[in-house]
Gaussian input, Z-matrix of N, CA and C with variables (Angstrom, degrees):
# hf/3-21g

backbone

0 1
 N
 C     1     B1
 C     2     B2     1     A1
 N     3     B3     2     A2     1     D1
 C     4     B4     3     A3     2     D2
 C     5     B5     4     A4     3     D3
 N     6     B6     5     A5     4     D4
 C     7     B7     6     A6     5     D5
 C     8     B8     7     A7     6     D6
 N     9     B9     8     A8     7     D7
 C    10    B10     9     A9     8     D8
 C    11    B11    10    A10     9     D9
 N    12    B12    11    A11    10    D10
 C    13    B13    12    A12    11    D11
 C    14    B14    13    A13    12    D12
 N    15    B15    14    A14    13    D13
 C    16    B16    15    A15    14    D14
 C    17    B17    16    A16    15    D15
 N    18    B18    17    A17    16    D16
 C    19    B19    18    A18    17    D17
 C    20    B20    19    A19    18    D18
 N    21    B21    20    A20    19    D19
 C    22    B22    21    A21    20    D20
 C    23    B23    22    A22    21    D21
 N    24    B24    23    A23    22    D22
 C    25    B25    24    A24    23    D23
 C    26    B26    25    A25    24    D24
 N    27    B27    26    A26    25    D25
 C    28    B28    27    A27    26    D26
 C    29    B29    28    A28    27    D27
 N    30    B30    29    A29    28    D28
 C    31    B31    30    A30    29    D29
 C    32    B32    31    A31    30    D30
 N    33    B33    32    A32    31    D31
 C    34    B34    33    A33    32    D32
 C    35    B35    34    A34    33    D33
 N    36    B36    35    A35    34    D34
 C    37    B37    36    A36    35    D35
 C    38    B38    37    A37    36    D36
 N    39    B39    38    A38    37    D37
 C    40    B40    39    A39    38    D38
 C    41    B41    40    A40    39    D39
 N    42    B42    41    A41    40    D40
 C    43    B43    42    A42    41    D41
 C    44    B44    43    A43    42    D42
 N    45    B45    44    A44    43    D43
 C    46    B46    45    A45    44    D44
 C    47    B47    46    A46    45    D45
 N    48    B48    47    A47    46    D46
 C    49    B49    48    A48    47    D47
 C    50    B50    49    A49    48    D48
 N    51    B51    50    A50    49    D49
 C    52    B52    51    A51    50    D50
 C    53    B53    52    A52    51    D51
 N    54    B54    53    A53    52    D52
 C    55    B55    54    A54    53    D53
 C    56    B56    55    A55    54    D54
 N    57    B57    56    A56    55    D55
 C    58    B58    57    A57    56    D56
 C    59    B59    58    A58    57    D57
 N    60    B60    59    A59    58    D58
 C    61    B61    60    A60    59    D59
 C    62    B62    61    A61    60    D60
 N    63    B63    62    A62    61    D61
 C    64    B64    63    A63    62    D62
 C    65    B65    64    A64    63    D63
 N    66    B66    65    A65    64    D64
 C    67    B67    66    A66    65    D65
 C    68    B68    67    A67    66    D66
 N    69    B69    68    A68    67    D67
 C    70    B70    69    A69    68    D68
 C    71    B71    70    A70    69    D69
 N    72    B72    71    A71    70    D70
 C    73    B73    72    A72    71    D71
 C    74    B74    73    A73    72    D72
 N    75    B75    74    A74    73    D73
 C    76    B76    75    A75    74    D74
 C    77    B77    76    A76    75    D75
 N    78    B78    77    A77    76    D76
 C    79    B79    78    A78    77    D77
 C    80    B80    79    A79    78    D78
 N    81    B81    80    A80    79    D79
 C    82    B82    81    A81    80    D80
 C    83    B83    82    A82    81    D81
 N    84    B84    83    A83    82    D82
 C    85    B85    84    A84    83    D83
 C    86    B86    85    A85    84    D84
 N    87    B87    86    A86    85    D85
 C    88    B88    87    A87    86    D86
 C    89    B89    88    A88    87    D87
 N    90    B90    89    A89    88    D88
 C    91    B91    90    A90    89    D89
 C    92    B92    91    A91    90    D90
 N    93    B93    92    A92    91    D91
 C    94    B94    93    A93    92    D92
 C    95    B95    94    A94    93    D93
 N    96    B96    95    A95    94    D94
 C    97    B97    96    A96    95    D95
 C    98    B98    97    A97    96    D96
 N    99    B99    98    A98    97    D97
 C   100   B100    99    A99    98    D98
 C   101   B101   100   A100    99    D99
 N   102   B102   101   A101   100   D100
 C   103   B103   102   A102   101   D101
 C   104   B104   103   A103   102   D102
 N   105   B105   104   A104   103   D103
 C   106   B106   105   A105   104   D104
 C   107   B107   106   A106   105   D105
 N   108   B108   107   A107   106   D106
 C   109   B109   108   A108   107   D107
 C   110   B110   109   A109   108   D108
 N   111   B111   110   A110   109   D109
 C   112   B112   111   A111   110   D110
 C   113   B113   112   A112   111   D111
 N   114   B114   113   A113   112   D112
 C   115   B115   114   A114   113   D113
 C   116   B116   115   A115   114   D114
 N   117   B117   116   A116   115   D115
 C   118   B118   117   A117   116   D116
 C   119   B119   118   A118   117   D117
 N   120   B120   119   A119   118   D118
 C   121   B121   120   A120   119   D119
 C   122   B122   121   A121   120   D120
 N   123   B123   122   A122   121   D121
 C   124   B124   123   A123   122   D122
 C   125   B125   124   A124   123   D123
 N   126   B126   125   A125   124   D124
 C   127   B127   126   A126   125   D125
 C   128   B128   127   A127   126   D126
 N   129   B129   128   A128   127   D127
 C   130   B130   129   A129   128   D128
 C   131   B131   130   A130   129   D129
 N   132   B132   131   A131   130   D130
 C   133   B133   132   A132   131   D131
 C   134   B134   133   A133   132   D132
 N   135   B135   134   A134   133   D133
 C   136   B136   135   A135   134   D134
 C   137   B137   136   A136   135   D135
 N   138   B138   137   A137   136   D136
 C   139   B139   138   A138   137   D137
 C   140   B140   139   A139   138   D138
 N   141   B141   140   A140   139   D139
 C   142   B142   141   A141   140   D140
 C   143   B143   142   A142   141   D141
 N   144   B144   143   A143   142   D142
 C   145   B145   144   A144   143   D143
 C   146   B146   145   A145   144   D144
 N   147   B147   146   A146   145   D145
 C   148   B148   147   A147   146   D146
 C   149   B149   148   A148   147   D147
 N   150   B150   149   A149   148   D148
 C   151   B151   150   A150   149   D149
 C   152   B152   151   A151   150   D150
 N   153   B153   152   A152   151   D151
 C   154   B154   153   A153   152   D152
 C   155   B155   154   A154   153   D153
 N   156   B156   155   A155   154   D154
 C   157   B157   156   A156   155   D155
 C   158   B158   157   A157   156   D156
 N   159   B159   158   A158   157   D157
 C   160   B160   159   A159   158   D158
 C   161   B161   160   A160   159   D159
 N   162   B162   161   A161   160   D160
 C   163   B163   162   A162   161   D161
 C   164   B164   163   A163   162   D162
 N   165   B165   164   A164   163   D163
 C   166   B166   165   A165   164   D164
 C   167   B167   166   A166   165   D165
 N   168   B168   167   A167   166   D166
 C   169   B169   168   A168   167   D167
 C   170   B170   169   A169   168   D168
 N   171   B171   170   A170   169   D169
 C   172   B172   171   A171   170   D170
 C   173   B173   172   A172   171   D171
 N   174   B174   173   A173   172   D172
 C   175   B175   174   A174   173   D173
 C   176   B176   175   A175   174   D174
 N   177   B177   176   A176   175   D175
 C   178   B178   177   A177   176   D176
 C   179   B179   178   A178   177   D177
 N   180   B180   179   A179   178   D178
 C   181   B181   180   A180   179   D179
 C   182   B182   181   A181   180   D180
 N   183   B183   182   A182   181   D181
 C   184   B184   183   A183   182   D182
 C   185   B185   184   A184   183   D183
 N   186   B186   185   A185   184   D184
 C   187   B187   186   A186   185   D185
 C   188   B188   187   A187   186   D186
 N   189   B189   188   A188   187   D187
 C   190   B190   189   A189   188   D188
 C   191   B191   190   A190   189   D189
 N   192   B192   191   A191   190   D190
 C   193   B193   192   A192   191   D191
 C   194   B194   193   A193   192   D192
 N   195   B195   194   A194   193   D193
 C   196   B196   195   A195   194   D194
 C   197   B197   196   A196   195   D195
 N   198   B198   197   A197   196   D196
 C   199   B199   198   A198   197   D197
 C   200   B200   199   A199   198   D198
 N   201   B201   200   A200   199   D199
 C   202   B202   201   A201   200   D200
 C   203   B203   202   A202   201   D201
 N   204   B204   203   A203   202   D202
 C   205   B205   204   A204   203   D203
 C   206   B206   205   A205   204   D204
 N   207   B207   206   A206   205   D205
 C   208   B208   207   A207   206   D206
 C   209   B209   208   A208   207   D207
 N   210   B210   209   A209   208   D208
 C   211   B211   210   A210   209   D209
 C   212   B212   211   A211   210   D210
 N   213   B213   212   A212   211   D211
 C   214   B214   213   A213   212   D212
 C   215   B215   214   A214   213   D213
 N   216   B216   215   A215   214   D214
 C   217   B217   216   A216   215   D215
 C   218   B218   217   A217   216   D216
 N   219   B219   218   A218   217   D217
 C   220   B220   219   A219   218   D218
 C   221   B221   220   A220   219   D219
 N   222   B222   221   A221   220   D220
 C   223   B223   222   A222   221   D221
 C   224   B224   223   A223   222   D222
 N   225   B225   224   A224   223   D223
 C   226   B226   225   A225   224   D224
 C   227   B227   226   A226   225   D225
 N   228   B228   227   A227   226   D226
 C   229   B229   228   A228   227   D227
 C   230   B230   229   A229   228   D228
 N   231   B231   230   A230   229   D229
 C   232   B232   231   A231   230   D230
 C   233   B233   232   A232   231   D231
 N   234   B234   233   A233   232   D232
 C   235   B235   234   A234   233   D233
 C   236   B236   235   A235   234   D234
 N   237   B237   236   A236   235   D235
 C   238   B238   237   A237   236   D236
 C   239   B239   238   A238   237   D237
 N   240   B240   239   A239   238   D238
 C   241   B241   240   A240   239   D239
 C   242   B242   241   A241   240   D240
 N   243   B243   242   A242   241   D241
 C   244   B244   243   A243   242   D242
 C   245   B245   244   A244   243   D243
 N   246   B246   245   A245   244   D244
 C   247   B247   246   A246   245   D245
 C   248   B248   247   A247   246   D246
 N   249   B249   248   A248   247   D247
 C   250   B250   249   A249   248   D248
 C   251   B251   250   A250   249   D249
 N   252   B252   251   A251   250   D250
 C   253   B253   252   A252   251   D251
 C   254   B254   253   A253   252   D252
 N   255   B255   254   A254   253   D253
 C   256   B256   255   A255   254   D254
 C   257   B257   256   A256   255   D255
 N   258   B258   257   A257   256   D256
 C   259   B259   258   A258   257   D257
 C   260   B260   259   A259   258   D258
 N   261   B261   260   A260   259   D259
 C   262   B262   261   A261   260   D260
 C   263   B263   262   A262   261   D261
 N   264   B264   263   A263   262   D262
 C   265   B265   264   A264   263   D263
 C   266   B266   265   A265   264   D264
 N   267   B267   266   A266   265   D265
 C   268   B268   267   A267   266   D266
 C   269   B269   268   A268   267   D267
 N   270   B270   269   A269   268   D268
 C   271   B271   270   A270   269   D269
 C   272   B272   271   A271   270   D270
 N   273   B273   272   A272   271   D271
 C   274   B274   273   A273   272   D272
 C   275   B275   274   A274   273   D273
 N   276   B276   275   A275   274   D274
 C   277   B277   276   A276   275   D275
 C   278   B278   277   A277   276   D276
 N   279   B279   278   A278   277   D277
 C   280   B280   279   A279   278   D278
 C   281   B281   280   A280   279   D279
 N   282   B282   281   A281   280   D280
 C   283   B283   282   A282   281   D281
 C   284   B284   283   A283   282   D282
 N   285   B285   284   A284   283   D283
 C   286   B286   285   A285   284   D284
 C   287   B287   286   A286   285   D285
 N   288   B288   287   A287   286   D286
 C   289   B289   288   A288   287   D287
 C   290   B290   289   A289   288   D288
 N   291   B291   290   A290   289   D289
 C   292   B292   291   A291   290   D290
 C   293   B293   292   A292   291   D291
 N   294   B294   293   A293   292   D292
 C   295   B295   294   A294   293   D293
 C   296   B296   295   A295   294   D294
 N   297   B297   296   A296   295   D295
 C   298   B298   297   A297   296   D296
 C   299   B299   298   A298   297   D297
 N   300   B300   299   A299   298   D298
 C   301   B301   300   A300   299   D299
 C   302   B302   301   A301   300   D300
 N   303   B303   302   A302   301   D301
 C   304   B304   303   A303   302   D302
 C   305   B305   304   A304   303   D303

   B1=1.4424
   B2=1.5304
   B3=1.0032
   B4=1.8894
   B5=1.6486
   B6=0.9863
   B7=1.7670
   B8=1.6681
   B9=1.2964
   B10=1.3059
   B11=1.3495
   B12=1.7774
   B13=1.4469
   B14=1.7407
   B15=1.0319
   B16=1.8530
   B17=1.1144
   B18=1.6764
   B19=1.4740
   B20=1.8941
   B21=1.3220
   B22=1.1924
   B23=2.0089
   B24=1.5491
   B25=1.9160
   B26=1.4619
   B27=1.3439
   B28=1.6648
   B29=1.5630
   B30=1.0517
   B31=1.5868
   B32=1.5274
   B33=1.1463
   B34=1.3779
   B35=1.3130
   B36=1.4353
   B37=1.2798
   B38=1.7999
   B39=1.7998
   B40=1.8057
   B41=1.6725
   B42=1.8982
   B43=1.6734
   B44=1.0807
   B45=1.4561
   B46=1.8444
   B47=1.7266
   B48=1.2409
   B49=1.7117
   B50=1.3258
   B51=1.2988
   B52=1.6195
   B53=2.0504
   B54=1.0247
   B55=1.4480
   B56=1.1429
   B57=1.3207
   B58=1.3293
   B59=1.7126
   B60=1.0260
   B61=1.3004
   B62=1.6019
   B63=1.3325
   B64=1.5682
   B65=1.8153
   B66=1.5749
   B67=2.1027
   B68=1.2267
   B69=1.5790
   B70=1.5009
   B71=1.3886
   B72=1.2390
   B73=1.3878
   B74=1.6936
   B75=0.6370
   B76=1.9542
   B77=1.1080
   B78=1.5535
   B79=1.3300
   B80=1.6870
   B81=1.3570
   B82=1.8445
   B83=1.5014
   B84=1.1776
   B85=1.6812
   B86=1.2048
   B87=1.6299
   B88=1.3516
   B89=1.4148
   B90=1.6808
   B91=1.9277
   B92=1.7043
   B93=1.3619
   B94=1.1127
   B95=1.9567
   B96=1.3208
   B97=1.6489
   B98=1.1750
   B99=1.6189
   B100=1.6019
   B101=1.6622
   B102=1.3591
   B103=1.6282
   B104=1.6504
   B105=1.2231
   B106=1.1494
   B107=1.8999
   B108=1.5194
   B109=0.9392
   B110=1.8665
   B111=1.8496
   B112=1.3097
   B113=1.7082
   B114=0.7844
   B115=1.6827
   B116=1.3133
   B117=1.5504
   B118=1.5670
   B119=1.7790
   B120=1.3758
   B121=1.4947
   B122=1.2471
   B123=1.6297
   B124=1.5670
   B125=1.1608
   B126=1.3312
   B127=1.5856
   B128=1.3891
   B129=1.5954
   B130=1.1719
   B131=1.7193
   B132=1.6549
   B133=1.8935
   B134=1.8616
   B135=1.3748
   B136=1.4651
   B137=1.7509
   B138=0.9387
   B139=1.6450
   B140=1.3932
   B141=1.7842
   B142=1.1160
   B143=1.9766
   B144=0.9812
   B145=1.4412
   B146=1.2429
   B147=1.1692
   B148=1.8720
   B149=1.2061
   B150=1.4345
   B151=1.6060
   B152=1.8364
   B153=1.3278
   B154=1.7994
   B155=1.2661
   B156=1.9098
   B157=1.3864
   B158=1.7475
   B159=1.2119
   B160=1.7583
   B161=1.8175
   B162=1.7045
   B163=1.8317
   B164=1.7401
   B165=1.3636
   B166=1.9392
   B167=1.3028
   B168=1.0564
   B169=1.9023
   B170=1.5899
   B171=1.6839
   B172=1.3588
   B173=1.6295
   B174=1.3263
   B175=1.2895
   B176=2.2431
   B177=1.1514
   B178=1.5603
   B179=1.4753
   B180=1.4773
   B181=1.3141
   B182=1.7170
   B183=1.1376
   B184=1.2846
   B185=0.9938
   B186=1.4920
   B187=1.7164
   B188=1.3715
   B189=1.3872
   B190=1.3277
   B191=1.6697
   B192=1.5590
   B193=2.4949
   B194=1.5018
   B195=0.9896
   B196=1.6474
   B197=1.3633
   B198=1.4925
   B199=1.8787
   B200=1.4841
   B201=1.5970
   B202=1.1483
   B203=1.4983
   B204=1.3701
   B205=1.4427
   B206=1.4361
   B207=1.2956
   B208=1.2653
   B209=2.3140
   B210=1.3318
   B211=1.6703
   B212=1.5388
   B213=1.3871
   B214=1.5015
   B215=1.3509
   B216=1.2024
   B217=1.4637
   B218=2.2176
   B219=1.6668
   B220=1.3686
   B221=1.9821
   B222=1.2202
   B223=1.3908
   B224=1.7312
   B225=1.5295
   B226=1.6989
   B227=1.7945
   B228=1.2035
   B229=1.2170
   B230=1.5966
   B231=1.0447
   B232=1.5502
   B233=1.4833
   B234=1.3399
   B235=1.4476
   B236=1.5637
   B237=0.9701
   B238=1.6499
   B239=1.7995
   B240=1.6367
   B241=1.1744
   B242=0.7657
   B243=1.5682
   B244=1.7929
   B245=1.3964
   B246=1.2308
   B247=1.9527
   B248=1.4805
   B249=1.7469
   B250=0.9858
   B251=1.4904
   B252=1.5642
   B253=1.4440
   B254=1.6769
   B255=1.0800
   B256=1.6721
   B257=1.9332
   B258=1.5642
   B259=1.5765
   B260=1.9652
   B261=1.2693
   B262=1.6865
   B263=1.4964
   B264=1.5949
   B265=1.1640
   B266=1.3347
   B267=1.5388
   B268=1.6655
   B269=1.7029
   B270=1.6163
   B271=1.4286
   B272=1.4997
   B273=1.5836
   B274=1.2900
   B275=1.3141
   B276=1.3341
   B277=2.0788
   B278=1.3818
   B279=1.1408
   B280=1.3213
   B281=1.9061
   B282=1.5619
   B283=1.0620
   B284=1.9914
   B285=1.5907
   B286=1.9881
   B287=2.0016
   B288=1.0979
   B289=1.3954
   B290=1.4572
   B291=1.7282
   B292=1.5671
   B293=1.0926
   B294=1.7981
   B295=1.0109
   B296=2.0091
   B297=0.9293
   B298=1.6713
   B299=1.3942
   B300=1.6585
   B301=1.1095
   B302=1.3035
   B303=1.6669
   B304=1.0732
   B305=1.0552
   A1=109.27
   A2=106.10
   A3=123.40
   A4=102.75
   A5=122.03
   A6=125.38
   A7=94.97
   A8=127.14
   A9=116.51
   A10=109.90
   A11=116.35
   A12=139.37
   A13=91.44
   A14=111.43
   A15=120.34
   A16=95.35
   A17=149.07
   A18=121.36
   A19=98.66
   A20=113.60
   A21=94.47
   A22=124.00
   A23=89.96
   A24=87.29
   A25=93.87
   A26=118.47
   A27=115.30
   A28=123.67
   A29=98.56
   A30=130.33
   A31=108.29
   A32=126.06
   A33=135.89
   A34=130.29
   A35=143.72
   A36=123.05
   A37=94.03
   A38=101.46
   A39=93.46
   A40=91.87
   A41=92.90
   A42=94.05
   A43=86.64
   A44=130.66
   A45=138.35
   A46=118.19
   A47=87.72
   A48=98.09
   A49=126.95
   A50=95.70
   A51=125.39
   A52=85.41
   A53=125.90
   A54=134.38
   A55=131.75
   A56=117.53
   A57=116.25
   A58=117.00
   A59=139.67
   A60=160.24
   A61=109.19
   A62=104.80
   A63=98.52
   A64=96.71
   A65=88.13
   A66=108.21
   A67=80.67
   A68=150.69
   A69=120.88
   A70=111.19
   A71=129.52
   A72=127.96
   A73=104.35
   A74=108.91
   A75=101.31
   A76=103.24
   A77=115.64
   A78=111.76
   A79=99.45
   A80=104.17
   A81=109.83
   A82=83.22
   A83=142.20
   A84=133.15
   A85=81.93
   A86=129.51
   A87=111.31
   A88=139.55
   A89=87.37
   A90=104.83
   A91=98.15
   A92=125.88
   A93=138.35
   A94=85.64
   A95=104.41
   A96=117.51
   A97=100.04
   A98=129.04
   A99=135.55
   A100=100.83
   A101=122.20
   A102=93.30
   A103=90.86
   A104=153.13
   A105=135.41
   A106=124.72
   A107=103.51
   A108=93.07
   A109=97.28
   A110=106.39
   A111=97.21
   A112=126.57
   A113=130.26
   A114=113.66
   A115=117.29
   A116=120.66
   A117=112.73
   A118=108.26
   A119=101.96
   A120=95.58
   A121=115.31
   A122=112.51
   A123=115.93
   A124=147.15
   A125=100.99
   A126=122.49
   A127=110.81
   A128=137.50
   A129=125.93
   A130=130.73
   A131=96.58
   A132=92.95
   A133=90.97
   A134=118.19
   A135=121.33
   A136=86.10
   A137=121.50
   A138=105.71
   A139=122.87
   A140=127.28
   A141=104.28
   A142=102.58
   A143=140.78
   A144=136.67
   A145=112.10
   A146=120.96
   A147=124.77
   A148=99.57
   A149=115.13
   A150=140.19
   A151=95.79
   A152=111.07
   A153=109.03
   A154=105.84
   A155=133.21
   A156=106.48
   A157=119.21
   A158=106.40
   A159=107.15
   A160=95.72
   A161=84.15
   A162=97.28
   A163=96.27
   A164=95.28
   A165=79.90
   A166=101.77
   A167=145.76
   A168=135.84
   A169=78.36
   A170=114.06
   A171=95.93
   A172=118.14
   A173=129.25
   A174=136.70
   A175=99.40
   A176=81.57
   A177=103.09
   A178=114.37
   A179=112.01
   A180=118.35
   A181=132.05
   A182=94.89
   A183=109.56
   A184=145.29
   A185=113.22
   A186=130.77
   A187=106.05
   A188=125.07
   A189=131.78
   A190=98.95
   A191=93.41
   A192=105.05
   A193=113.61
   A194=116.31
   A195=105.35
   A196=92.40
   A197=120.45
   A198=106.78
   A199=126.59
   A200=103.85
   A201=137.88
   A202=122.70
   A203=101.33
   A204=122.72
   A205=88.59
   A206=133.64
   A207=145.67
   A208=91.23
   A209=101.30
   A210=102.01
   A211=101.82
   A212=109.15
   A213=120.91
   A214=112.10
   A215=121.08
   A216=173.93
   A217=95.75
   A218=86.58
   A219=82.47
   A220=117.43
   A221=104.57
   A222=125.78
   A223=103.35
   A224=97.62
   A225=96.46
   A226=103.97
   A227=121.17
   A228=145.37
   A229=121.69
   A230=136.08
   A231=147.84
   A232=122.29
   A233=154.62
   A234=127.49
   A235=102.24
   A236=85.61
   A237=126.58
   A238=99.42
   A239=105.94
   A240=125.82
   A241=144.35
   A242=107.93
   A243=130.11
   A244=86.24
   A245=130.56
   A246=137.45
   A247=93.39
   A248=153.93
   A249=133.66
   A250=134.75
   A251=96.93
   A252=90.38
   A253=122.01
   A254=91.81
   A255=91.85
   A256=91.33
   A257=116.73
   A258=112.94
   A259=95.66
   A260=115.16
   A261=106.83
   A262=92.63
   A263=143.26
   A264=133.71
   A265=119.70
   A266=96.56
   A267=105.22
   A268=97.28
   A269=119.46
   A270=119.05
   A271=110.82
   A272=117.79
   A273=100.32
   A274=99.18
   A275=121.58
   A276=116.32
   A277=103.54
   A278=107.61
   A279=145.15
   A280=93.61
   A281=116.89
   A282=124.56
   A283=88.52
   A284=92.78
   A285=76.69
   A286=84.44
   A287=102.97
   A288=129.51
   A289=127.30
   A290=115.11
   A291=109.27
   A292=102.03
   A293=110.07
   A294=115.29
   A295=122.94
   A296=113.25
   A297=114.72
   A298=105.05
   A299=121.47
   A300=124.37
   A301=91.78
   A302=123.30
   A303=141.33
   A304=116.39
   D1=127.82
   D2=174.58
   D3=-50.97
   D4=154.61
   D5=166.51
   D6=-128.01
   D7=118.16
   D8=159.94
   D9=-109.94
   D10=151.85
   D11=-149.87
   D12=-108.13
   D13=161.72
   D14=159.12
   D15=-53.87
   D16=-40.69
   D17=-151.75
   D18=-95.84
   D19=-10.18
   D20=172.37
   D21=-91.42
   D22=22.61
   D23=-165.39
   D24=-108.28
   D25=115.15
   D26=157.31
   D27=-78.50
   D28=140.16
   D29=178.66
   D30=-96.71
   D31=113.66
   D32=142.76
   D33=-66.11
   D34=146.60
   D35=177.01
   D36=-102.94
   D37=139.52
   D38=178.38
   D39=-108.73
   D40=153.64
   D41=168.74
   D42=-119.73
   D43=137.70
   D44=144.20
   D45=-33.35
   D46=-37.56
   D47=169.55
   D48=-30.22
   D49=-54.29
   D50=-146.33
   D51=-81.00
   D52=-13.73
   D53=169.25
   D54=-103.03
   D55=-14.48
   D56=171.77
   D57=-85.73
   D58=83.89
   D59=-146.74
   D60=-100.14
   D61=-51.78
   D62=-170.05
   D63=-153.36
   D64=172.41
   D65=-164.65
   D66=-46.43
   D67=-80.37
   D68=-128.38
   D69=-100.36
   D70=27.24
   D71=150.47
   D72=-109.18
   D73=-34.96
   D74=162.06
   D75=-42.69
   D76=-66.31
   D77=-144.89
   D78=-68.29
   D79=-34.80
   D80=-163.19
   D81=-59.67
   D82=-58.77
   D83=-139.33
   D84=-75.41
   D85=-84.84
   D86=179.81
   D87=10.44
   D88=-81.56
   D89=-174.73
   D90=-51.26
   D91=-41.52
   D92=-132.16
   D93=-82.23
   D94=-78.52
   D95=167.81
   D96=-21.23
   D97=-76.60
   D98=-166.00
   D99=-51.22
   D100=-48.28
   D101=-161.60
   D102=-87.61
   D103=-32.24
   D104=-171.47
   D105=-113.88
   D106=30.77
   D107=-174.96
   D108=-132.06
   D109=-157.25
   D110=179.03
   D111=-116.77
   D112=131.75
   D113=-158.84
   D114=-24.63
   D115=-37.07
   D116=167.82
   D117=-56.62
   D118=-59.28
   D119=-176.86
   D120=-27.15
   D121=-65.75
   D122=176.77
   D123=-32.80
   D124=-48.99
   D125=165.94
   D126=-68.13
   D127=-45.30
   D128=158.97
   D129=-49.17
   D130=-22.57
   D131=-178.51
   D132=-80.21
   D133=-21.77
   D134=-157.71
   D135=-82.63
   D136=-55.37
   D137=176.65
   D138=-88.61
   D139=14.92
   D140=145.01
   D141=-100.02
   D142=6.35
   D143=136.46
   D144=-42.74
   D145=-56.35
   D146=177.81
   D147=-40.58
   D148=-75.21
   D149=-149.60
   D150=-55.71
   D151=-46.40
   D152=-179.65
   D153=-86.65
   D154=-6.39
   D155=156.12
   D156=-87.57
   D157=-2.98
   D158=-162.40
   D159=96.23
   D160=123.43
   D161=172.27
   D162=-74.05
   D163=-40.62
   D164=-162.96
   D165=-72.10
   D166=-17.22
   D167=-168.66
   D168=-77.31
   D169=-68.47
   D170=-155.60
   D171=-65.14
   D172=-1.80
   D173=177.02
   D174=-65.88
   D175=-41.76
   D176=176.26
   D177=-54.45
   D178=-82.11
   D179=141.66
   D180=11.90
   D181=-85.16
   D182=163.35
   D183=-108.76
   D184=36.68
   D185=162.74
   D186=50.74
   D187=21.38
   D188=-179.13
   D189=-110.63
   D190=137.43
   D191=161.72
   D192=-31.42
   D193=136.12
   D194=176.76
   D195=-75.89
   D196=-39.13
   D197=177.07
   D198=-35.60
   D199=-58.62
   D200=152.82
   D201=-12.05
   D202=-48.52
   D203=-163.91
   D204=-96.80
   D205=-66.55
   D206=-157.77
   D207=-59.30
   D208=-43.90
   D209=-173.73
   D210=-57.57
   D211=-71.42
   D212=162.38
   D213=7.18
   D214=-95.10
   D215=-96.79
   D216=-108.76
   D217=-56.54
   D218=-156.56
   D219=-94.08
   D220=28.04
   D221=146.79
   D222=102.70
   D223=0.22
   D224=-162.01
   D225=-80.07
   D226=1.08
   D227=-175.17
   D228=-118.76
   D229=152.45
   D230=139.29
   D231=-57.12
   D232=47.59
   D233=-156.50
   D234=-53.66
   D235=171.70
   D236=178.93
   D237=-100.72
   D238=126.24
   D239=164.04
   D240=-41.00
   D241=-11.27
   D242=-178.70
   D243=-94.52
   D244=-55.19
   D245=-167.73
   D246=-66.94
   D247=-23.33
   D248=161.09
   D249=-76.37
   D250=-24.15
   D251=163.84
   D252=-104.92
   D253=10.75
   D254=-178.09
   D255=-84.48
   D256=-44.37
   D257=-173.35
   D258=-68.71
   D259=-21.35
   D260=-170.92
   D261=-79.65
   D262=-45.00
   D263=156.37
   D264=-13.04
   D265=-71.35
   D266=-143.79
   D267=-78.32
   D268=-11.13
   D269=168.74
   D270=-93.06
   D271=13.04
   D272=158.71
   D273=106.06
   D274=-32.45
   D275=-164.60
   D276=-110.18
   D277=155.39
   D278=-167.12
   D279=-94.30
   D280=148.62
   D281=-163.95
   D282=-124.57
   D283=93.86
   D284=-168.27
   D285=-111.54
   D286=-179.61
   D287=177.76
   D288=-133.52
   D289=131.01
   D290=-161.95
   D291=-157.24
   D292=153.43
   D293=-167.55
   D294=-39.06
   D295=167.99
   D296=166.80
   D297=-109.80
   D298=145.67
   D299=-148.94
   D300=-138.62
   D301=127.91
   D302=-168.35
   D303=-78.46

């Protein structure tokens, strides 16, 4: 039997990014984060959504600083509800609401 050590195990680094490809897997991770996660959580799936559409298109997008976007984004803040649906706009989705299911 083989024994392998820590120096023989490689590590990859994964980004979620690199998977979010198109509207209905956005939207699923999204919805998914929002009903079971915590507003930080959220905002982090919402800026790695950013990060796999391009900060600067969506800076574009939404007539918002990419700094701005990038401050937003990276949890050291609260946004404002107008700055979540203006970035859920400019990615295309609709911000709907539904029952909770027991």
């Amino acid at each position: 039997m083989t024994t392998l050590s820590m120096n023989d195990l490689v590590v990859s680094d994964f980004d979620s990014a690199e998977f979010l490809t198109d509207e209905e897997t956005i939207a699923a991770y999204l919805t998914e984060t929002f009903a079971t996660g915590t507003q930080e959580e959220f905002i982090q799936a919402l800026n790695t959504v950013a990060r796999a559409r391009g900060m600067t298109q969506l800076a574009k997008d939404t007539g918002l600083p990419r700094e701005s976007l990038y401050k937003t984004l990276s949890g050291a803040s609260k946004p404002r509800f107008d700055t979540i649906a203006k970035i859920s706009s400019a990615l295309g989705l609709n911000i709907a609401f539904v029952p909770r299911t027991l």
